[in-house]
PALO-51318 format. One record per atom (N, C-alpha, C, CB): x, y, z; residue number from 1; residue in one letter. Coordinates in nm, 2 decimals, padded with zeros to 4 digits. Glycine has a CB too. Layout:
{atom {X Y Z} NUM "a"};
...
This chain:
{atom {07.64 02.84 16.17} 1 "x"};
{atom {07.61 02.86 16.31} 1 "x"};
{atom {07.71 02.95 16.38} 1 "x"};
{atom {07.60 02.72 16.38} 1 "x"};
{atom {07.65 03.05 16.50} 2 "x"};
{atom {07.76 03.11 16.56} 2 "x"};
{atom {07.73 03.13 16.71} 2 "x"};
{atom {07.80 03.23 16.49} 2 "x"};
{atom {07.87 03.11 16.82} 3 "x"};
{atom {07.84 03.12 16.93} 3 "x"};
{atom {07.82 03.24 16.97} 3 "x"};
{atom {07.91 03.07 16.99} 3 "x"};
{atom {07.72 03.28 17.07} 4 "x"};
{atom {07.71 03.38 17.15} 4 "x"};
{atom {07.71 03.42 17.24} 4 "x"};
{atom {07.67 03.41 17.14} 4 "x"};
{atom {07.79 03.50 17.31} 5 "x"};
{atom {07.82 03.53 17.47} 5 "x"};
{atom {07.79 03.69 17.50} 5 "x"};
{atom {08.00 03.49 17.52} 5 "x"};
{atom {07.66 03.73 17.56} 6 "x"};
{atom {07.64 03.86 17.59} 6 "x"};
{atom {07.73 03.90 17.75} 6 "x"};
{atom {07.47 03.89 17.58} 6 "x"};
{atom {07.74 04.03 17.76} 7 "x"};
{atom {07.83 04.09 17.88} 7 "x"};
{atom {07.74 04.19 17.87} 7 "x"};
{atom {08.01 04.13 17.87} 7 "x"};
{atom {07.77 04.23 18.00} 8 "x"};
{atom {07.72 04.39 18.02} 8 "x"};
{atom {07.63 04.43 18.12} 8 "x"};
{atom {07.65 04.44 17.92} 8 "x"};
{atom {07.54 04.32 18.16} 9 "x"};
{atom {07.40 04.32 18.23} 9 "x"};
{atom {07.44 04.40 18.39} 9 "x"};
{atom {07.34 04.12 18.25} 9 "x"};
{atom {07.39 04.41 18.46} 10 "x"};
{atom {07.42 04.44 18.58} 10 "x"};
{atom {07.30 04.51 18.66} 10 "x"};
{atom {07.54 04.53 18.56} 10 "x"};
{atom {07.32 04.56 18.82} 11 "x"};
{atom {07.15 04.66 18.88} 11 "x"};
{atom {07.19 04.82 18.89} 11 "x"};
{atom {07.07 04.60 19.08} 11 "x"};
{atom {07.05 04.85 18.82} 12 "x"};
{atom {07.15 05.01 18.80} 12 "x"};
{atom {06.97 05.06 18.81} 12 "x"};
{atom {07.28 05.05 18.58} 12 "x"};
{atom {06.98 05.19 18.84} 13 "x"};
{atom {06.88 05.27 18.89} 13 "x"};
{atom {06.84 05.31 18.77} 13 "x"};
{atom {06.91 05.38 18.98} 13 "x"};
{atom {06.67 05.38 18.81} 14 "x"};
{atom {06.64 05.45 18.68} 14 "x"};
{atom {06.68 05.55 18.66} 14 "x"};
{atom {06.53 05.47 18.65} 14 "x"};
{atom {06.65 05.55 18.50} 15 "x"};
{atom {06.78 05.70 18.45} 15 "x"};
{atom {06.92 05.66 18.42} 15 "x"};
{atom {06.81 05.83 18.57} 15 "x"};
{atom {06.93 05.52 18.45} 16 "x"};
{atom {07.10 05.50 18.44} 16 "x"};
{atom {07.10 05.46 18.26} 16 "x"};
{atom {07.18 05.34 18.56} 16 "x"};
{atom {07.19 05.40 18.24} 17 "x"};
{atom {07.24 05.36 18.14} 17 "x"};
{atom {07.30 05.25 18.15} 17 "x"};
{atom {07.30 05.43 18.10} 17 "x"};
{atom {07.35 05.16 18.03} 18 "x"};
{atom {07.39 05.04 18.03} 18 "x"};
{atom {07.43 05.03 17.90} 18 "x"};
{atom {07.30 04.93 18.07} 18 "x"};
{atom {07.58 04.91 17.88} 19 "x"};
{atom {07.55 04.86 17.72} 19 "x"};
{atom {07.58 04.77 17.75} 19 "x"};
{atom {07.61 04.91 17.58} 19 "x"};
{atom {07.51 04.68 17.67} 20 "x"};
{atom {07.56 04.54 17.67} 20 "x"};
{atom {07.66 04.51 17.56} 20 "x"};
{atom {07.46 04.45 17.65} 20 "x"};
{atom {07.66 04.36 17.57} 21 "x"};
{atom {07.81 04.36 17.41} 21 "x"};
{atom {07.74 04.24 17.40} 21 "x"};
{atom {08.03 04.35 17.43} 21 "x"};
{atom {07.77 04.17 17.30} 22 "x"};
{atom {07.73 04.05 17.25} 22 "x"};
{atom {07.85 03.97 17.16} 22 "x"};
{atom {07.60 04.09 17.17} 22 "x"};
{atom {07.93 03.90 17.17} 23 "x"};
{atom {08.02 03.85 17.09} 23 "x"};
{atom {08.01 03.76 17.05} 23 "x"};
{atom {08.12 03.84 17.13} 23 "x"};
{atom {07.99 03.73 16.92} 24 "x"};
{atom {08.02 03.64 16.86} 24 "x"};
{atom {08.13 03.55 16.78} 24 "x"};
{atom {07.96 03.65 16.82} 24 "x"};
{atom {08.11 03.40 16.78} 25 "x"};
{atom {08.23 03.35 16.75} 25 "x"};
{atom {08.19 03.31 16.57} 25 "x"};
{atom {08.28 03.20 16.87} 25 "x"};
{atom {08.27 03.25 16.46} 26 "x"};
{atom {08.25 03.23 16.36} 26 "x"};
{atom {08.31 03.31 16.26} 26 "x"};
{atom {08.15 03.22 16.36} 26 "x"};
{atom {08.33 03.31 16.13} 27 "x"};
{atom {08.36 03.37 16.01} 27 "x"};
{atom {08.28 03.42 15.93} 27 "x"};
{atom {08.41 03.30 15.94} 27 "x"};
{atom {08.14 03.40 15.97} 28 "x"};
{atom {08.00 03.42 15.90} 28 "x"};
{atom {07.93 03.55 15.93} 28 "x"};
{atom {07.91 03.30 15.93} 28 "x"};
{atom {08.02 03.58 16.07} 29 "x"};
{atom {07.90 03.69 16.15} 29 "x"};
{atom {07.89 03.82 16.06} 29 "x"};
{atom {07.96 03.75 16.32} 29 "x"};
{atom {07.94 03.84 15.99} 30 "x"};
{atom {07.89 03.98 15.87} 30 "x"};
{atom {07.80 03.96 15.76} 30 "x"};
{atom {08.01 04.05 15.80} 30 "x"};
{atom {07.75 03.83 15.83} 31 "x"};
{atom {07.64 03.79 15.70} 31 "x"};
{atom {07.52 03.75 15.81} 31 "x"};
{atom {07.70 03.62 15.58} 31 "x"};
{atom {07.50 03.77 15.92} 32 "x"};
{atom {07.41 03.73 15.98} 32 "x"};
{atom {07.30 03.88 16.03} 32 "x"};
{atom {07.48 03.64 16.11} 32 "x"};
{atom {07.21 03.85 16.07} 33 "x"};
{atom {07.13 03.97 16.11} 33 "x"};
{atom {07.12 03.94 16.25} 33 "x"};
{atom {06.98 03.99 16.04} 33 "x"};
{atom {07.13 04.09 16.28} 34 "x"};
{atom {07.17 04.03 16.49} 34 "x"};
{atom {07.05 04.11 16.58} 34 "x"};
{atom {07.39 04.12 16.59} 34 "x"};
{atom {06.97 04.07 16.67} 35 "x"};
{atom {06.92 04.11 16.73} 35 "x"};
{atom {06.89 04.11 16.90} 35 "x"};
{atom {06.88 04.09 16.67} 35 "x"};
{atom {06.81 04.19 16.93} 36 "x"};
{atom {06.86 04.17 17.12} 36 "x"};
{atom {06.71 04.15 17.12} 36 "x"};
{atom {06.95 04.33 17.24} 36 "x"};
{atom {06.65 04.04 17.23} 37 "x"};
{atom {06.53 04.05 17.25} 37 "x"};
{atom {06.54 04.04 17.41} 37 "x"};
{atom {06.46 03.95 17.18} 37 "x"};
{atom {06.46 04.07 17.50} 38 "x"};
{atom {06.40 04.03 17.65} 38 "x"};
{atom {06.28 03.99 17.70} 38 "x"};
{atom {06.40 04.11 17.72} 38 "x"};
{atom {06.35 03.92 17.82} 39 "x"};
{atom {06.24 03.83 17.84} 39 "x"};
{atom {06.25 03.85 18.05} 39 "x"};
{atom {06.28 03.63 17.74} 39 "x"};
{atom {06.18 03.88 18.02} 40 "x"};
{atom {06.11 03.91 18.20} 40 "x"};
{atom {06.04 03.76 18.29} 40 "x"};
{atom {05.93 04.04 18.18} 40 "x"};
{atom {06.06 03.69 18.38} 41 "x"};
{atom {06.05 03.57 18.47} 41 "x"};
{atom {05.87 03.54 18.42} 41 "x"};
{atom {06.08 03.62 18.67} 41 "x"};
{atom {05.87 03.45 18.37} 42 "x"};
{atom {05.71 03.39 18.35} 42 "x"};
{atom {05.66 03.46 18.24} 42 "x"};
{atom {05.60 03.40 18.49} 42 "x"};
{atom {05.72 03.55 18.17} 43 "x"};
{atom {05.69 03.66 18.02} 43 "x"};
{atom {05.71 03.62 17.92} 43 "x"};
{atom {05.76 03.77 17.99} 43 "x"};
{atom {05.68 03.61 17.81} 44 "x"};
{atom {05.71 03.57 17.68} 44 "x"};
{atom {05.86 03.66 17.65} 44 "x"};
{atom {05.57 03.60 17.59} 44 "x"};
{atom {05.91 03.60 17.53} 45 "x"};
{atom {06.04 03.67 17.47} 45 "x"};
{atom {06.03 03.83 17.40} 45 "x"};
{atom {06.10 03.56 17.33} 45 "x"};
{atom {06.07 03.91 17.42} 46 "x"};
{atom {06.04 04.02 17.32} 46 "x"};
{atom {06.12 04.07 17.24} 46 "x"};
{atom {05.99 04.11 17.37} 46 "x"};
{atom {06.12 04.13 17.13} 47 "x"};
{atom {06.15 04.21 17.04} 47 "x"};
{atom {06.19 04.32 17.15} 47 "x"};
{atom {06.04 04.22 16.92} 47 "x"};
{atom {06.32 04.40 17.14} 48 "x"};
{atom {06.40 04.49 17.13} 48 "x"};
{atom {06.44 04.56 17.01} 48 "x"};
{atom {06.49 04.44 17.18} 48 "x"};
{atom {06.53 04.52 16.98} 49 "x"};
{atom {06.64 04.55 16.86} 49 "x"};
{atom {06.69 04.49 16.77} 49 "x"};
{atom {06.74 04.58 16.90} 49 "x"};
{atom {06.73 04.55 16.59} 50 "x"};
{atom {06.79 04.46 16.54} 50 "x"};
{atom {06.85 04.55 16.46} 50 "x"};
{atom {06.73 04.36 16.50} 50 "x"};
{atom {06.97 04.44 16.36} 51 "x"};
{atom {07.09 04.56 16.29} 51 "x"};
{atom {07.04 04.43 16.23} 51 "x"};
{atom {07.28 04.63 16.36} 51 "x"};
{atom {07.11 04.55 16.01} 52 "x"};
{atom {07.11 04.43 15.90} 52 "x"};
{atom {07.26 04.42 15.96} 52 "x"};
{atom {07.09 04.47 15.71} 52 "x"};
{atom {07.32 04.33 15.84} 53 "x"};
{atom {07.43 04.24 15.83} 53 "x"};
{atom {07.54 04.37 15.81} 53 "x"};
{atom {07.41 04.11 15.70} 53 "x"};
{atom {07.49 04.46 15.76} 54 "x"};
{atom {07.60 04.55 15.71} 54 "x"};
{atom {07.58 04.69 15.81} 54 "x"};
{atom {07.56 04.58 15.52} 54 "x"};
{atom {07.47 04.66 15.87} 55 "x"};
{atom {07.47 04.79 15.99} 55 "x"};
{atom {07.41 04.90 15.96} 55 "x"};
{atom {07.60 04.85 16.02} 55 "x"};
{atom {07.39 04.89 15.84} 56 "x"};
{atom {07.30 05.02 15.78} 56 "x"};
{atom {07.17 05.00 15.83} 56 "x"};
{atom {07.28 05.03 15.61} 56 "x"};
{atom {07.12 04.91 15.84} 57 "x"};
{atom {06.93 04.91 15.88} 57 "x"};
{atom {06.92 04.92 16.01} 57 "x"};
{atom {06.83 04.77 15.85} 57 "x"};
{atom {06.88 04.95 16.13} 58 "x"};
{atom {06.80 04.96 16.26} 58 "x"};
{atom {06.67 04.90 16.24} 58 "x"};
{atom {06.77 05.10 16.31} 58 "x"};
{atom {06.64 04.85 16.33} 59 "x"};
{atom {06.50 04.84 16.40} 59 "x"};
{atom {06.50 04.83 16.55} 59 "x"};
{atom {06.42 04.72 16.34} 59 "x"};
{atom {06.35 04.87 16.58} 60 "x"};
{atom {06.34 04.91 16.74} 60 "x"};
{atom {06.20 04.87 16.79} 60 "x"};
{atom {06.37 05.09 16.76} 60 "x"};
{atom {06.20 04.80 16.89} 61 "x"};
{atom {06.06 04.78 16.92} 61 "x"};
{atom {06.04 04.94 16.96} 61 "x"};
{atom {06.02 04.65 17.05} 61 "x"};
{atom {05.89 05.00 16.99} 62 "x"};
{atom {05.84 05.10 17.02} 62 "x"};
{atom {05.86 05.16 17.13} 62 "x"};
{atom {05.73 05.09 17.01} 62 "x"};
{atom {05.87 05.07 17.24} 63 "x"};
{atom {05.92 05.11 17.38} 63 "x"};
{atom {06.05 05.13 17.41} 63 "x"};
{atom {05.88 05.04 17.46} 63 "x"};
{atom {06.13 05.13 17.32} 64 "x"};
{atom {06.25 05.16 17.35} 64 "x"};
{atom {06.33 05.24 17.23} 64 "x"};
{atom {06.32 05.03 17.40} 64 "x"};
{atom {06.25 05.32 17.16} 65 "x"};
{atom {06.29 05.37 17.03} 65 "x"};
{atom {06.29 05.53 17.09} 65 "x"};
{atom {06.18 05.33 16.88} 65 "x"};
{atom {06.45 05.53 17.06} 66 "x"};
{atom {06.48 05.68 17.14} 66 "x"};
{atom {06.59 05.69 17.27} 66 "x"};
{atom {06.32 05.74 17.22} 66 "x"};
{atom {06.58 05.55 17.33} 67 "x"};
{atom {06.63 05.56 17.42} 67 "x"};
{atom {06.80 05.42 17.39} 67 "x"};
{atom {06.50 05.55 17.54} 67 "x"};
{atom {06.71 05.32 17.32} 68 "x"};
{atom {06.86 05.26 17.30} 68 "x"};
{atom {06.92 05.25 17.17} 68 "x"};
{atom {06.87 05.12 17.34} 68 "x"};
{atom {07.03 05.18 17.21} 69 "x"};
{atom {07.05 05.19 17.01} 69 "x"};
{atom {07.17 05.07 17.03} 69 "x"};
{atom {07.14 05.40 16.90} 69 "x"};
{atom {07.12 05.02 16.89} 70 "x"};
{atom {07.20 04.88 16.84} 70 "x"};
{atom {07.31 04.92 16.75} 70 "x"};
{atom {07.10 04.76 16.75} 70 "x"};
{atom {07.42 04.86 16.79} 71 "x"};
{atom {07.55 04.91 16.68} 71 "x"};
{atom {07.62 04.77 16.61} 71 "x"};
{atom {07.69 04.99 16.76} 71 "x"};
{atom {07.70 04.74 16.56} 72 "x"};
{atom {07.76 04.62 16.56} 72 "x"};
{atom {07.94 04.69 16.44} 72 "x"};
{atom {07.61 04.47 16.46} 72 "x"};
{atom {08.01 04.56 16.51} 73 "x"};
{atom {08.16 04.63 16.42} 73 "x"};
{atom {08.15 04.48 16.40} 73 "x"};
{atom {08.34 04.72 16.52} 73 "x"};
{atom {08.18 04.47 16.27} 74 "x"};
{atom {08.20 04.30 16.21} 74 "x"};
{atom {08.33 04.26 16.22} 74 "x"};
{atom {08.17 04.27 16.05} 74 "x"};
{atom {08.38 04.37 16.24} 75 "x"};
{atom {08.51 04.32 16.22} 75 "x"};
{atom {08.62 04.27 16.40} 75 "x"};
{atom {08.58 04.46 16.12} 75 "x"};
{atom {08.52 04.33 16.44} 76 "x"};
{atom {08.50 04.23 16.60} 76 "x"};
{atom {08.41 04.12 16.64} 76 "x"};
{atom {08.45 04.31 16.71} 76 "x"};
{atom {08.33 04.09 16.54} 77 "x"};
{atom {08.23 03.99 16.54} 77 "x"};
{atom {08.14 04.06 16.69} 77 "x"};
{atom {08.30 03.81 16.55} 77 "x"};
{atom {08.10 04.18 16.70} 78 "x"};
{atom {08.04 04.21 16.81} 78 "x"};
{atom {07.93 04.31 16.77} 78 "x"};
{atom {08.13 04.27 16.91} 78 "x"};
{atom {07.80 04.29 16.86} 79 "x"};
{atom {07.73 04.36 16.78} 79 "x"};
{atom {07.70 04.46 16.97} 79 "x"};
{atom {07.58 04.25 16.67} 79 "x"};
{atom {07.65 04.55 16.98} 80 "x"};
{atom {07.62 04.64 17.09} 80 "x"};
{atom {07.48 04.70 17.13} 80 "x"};
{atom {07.71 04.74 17.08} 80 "x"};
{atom {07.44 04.68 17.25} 81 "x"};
{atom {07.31 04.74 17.25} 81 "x"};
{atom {07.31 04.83 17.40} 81 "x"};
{atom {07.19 04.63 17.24} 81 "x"};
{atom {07.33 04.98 17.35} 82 "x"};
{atom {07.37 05.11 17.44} 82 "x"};
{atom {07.18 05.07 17.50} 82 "x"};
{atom {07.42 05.31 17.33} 82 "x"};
{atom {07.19 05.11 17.60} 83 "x"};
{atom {07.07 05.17 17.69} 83 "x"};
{atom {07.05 05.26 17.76} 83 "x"};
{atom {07.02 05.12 17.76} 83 "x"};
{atom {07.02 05.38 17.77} 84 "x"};
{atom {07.01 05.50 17.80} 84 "x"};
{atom {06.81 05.52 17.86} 84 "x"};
{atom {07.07 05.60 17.65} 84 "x"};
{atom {06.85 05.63 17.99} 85 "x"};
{atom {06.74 05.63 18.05} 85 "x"};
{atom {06.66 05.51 18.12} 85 "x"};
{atom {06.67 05.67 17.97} 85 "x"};
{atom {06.72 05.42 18.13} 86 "x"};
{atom {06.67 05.29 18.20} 86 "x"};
{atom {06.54 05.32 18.33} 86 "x"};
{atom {06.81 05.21 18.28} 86 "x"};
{atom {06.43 05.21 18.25} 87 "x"};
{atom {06.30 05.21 18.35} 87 "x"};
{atom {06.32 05.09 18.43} 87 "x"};
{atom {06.15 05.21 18.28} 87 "x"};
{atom {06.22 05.06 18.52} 88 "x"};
{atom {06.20 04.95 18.60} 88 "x"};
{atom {06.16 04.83 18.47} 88 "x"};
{atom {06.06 04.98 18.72} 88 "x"};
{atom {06.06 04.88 18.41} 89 "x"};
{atom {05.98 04.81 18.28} 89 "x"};
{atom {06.08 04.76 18.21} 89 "x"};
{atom {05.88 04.91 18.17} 89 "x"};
{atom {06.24 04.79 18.21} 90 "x"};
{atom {06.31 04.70 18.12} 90 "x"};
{atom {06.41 04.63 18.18} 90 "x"};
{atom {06.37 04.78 18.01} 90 "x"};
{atom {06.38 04.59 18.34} 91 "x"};
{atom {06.41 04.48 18.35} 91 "x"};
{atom {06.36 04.32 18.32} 91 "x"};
{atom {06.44 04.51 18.44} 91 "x"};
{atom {06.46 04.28 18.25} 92 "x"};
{atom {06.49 04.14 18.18} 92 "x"};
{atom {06.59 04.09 18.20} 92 "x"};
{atom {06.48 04.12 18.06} 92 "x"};
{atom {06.58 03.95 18.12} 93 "x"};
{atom {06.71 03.86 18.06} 93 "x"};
{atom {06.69 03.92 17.93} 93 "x"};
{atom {06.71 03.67 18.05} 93 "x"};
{atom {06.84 03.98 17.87} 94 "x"};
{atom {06.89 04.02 17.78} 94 "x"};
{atom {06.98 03.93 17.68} 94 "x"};
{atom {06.94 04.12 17.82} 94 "x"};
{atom {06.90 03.87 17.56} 95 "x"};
{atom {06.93 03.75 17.45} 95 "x"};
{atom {06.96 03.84 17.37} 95 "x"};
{atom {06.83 03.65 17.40} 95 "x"};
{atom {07.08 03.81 17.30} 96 "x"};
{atom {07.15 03.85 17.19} 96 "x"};
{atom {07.07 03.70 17.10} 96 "x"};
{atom {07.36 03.86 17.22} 96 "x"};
{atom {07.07 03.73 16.95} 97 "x"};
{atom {07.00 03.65 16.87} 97 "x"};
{atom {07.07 03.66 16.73} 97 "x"};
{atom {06.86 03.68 16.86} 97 "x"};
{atom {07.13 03.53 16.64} 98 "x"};
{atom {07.18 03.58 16.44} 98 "x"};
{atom {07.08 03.47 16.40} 98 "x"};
{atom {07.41 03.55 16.36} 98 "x"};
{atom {07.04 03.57 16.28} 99 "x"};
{atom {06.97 03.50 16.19} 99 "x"};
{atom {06.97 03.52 16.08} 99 "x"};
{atom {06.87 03.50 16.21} 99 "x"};
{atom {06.94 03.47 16.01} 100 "x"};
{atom {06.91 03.54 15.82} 100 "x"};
{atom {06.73 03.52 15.81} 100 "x"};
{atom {07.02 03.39 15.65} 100 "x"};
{atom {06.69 03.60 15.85} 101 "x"};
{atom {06.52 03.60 15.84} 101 "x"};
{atom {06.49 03.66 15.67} 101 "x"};
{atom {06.44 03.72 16.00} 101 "x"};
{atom {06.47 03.60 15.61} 102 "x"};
{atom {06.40 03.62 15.50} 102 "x"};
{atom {06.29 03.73 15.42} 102 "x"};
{atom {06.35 03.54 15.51} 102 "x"};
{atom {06.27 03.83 15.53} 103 "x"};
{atom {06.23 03.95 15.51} 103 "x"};
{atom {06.27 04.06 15.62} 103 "x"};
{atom {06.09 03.93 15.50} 103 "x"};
{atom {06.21 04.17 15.63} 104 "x"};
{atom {06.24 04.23 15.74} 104 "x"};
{atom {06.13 04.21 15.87} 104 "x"};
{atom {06.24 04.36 15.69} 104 "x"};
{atom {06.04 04.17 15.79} 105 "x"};
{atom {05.91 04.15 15.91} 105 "x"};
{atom {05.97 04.04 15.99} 105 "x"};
{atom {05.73 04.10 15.85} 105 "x"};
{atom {06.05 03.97 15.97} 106 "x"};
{atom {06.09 03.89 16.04} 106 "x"};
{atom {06.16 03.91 16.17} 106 "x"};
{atom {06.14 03.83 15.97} 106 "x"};
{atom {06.24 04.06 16.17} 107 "x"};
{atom {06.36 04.06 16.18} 107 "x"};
{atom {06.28 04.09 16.39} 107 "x"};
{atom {06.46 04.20 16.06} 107 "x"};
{atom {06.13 04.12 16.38} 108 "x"};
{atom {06.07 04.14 16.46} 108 "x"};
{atom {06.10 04.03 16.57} 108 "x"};
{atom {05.96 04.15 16.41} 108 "x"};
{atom {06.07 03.84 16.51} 109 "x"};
{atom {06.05 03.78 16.61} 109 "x"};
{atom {06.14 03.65 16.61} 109 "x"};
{atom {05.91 03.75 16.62} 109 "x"};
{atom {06.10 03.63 16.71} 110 "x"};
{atom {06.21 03.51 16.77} 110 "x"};
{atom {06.27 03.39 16.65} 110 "x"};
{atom {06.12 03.42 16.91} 110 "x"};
{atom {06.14 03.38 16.59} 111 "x"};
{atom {06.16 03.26 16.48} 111 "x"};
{atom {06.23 03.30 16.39} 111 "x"};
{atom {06.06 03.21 16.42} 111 "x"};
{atom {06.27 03.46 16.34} 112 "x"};
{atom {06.35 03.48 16.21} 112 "x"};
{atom {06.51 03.49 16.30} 112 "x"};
{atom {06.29 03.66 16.10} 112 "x"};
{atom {06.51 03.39 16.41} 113 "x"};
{atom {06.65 03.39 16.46} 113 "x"};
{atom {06.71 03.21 16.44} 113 "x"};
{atom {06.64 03.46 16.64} 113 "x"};
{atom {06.84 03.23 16.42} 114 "x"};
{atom {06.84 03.08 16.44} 114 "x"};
{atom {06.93 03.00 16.53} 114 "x"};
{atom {06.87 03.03 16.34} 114 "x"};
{atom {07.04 03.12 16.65} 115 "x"};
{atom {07.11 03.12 16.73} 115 "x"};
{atom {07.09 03.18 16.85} 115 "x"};
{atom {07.19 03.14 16.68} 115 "x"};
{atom {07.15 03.12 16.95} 116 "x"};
{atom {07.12 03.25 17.06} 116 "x"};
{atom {07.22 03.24 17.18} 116 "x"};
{atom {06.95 03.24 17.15} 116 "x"};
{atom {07.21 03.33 17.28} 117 "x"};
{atom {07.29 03.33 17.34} 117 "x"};
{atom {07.23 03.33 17.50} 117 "x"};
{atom {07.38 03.43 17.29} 117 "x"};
{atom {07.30 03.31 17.63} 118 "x"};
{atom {07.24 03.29 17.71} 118 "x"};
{atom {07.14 03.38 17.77} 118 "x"};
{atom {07.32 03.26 17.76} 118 "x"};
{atom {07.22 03.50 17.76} 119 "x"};
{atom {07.16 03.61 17.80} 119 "x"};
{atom {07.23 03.66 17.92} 119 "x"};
{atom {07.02 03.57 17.82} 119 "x"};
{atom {07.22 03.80 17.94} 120 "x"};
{atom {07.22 03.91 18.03} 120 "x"};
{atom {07.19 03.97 18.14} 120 "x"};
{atom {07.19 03.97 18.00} 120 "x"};
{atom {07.13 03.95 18.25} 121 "x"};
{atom {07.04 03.98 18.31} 121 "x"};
{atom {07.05 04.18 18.35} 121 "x"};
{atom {07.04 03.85 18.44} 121 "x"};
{atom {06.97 04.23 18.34} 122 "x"};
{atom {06.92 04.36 18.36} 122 "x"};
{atom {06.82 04.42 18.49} 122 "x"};
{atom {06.86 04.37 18.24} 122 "x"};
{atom {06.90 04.48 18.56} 123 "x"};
{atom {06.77 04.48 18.68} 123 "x"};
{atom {06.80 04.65 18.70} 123 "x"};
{atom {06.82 04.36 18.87} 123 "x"};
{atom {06.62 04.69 18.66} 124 "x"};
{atom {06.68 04.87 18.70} 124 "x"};
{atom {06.53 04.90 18.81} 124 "x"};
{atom {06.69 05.02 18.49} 124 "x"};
{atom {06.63 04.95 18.92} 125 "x"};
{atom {06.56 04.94 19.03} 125 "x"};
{atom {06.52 05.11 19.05} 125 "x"};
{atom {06.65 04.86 19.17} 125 "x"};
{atom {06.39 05.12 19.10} 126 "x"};
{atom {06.31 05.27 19.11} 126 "x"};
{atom {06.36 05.36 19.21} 126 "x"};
{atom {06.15 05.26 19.15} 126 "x"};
């Protein structure tokens, strides 16, 4: 199991930028698969972003492929999710997520997670 505390969130116009951070606590976190999902007031959770354990793999939901990017240093137990070009459409709560999901299709949804963190809040105003 590992704790998670995301930073970063803040209200920033469109076209701005943002990164969040996501820190985690534990000895395990370079074995976990980390991901960022959002979730908008009365919205279901969504898929964002996700990094393997070793940092080599990406994934990106569609609407935001191009514009953010997920990093992680293990050796800070921190994983990072830059946002560049910010719309109105990506304001959310911003959840950092570790999991060991069992395939990659997993790495999509909420269930191939098994930790989380409070979340972020994100407000990008027009």
């Amino acid at each position: 199991q590992v704790q998670l505390v995301e930073s970063g969130g803040g209200l920033v116009q469109a076209g701005d930028s943002l990164r969040l951070t996501c820190a985690a606590s534990g000895r395990t976190f370079s074995s976990y698969v980390m991901g960022w999902f959002r979730q908008a007031p009365g919205k279901e959770r969504w898929f964002v972003a996700a990094i393997s354990w070793s940092g080599s793999n990406t994934y990106y939901a569609d609407s935001v492929k191009g514009r953010f990017t997920i990093s992680r240093d293990n050796a800070k137990n921190t994983v990072y999710l830059q946002m560049n070009s910010l719309q109105p459409e990506d304001t959310a709560l911003y959840l950092c997520a570790a999991g060991r999901p069992k395939s990659s299709g997993n790495y999509y949804v909420s269930g191939g997670y098994s930790d989380w963190g409070q979340g972020t809040q994100v407000t990008v105003s027009s």
